[in-house]
PyMOL commands that place a pseudoatom at each C-alpha (Angstrom):
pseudoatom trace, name=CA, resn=UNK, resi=1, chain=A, elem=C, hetatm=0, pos=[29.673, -36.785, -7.307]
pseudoatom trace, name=CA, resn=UNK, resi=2, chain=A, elem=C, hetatm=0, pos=[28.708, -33.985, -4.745]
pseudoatom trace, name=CA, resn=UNK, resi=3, chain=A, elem=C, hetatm=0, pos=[26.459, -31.501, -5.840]
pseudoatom trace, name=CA, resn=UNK, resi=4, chain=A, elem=C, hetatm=0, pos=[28.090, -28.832, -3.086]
pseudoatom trace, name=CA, resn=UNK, resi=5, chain=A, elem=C, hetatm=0, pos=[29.249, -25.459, -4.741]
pseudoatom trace, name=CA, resn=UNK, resi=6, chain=A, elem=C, hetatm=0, pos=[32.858, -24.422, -3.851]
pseudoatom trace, name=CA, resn=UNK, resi=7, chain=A, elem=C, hetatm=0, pos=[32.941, -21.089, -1.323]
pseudoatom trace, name=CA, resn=UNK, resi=8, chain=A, elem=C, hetatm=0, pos=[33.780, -19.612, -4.030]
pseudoatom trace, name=CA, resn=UNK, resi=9, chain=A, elem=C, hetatm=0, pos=[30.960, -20.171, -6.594]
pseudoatom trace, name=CA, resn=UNK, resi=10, chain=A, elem=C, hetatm=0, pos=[28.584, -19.669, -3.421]
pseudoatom trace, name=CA, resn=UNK, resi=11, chain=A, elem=C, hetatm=0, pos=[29.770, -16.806, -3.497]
pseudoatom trace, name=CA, resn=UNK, resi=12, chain=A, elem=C, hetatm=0, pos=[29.536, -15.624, -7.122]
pseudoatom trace, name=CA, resn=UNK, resi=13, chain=A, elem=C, hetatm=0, pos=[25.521, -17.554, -7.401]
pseudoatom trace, name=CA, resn=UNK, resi=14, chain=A, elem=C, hetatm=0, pos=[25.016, -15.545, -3.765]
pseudoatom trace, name=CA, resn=UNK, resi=15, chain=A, elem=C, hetatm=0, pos=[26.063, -12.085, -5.435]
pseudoatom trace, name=CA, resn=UNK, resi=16, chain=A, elem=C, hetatm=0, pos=[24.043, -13.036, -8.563]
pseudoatom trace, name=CA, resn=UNK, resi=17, chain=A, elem=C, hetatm=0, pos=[20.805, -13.662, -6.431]
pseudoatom trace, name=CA, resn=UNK, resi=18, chain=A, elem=C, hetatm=0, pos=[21.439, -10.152, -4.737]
pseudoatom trace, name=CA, resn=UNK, resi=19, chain=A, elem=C, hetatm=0, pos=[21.210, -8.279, -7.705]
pseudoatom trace, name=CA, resn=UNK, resi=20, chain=A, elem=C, hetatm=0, pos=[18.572, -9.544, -8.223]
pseudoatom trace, name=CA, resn=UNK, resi=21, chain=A, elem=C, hetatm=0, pos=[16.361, -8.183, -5.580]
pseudoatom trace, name=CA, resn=UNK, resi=22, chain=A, elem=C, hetatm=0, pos=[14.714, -4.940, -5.534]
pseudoatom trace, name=CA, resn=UNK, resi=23, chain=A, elem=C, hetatm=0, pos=[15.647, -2.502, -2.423]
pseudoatom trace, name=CA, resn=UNK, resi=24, chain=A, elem=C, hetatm=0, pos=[12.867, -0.335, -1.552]
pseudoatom trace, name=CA, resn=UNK, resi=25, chain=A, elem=C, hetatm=0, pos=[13.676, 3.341, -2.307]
pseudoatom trace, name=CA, resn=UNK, resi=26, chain=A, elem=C, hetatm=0, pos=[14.753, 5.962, 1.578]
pseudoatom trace, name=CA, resn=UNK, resi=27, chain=A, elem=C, hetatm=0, pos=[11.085, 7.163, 1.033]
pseudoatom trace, name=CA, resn=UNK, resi=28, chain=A, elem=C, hetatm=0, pos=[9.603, 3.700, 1.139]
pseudoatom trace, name=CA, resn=UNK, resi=29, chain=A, elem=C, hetatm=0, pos=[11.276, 2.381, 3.984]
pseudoatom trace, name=CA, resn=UNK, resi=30, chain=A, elem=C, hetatm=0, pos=[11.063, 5.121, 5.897]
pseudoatom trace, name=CA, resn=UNK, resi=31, chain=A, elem=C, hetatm=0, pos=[6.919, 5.524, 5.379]
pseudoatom trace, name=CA, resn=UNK, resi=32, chain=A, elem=C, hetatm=0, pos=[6.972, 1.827, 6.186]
pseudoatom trace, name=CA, resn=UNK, resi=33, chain=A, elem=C, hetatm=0, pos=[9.162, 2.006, 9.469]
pseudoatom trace, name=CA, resn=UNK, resi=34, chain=A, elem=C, hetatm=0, pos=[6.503, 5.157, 10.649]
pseudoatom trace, name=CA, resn=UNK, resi=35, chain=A, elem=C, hetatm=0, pos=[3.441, 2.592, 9.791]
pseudoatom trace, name=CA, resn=UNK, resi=36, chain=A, elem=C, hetatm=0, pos=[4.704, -0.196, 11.898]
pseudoatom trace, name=CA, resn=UNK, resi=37, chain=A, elem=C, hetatm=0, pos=[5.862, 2.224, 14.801]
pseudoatom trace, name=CA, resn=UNK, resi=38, chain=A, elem=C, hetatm=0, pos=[2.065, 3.529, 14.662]
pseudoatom trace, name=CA, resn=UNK, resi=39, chain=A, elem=C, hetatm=0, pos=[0.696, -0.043, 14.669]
pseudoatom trace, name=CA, resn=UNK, resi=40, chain=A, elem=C, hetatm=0, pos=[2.929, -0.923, 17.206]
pseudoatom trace, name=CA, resn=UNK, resi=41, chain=A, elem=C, hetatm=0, pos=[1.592, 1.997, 19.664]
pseudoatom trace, name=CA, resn=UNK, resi=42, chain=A, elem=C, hetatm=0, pos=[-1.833, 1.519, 18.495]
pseudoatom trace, name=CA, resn=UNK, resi=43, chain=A, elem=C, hetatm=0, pos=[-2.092, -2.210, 19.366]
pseudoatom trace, name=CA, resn=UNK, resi=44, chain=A, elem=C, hetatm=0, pos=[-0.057, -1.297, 23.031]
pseudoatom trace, name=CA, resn=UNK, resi=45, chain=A, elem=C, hetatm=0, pos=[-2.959, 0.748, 23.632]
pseudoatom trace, name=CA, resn=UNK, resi=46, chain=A, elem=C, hetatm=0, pos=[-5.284, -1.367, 22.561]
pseudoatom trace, name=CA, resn=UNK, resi=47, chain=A, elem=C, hetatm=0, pos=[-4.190, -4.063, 24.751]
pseudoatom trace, name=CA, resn=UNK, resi=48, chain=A, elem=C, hetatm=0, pos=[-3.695, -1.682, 27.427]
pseudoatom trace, name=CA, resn=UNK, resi=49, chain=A, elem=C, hetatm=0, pos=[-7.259, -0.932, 27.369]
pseudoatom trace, name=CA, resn=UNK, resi=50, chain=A, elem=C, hetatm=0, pos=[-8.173, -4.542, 27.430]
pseudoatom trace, name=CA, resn=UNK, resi=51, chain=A, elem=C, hetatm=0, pos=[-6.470, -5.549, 29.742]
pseudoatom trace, name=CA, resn=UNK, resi=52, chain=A, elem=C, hetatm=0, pos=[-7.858, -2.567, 32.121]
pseudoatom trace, name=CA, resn=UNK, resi=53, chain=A, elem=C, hetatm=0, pos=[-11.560, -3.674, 31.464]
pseudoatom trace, name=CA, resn=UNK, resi=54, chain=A, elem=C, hetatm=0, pos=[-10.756, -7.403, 31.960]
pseudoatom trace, name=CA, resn=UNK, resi=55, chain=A, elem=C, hetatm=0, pos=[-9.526, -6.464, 35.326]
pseudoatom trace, name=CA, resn=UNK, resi=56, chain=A, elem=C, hetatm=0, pos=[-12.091, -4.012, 36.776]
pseudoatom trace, name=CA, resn=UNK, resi=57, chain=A, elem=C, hetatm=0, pos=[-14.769, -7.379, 35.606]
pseudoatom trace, name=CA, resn=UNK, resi=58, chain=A, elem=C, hetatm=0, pos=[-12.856, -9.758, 37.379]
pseudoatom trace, name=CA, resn=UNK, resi=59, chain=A, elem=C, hetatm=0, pos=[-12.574, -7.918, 40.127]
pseudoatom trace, name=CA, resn=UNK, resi=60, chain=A, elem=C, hetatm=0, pos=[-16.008, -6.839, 39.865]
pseudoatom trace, name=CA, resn=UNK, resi=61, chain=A, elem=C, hetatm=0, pos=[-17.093, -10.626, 39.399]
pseudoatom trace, name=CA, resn=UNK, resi=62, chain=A, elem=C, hetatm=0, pos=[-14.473, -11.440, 42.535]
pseudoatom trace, name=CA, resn=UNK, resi=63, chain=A, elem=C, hetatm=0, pos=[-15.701, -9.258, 44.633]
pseudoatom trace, name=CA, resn=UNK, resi=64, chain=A, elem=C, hetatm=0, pos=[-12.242, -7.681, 45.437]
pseudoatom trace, name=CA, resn=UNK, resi=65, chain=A, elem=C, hetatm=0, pos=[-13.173, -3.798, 45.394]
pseudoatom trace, name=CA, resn=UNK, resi=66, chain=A, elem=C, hetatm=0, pos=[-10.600, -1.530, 44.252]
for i in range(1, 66): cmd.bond("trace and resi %d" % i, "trace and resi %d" % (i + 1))
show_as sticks, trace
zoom trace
């Protein structure tokens, strides 16, 4: 006895399942899509930065000028 749904009541139980999810609305999506894009930028800077002062100490610490 196999417990494996046929492709077609996949299907149907996979169309079920859909409906029953809740799509965020245009306006949603597209205030969360700005908020990443921000964070995204925000943390490239960020890192940017770090990575600038890490280098002028090591090369401080190094002795390597520049």
């Amino acid at each position: 006895m196999s417990s494996r749904a046929t492709p077609i009541e996949f299907l149907r139980q996979v169309r079920q399942e859909v409906s029953k999810v809740t799509w965020p609305s245009r306006r949603e999506t597209i205030t969360s899509t700005i908020m990443v894009i921000l964070m995204v930028v925000f943390m490239a800077l960020f890192f940017l930065m770090v990575d600038q002062v890490l280098s002028i100490g090591i090369r401080a610490v190094l002795g390597l000028g520049g």
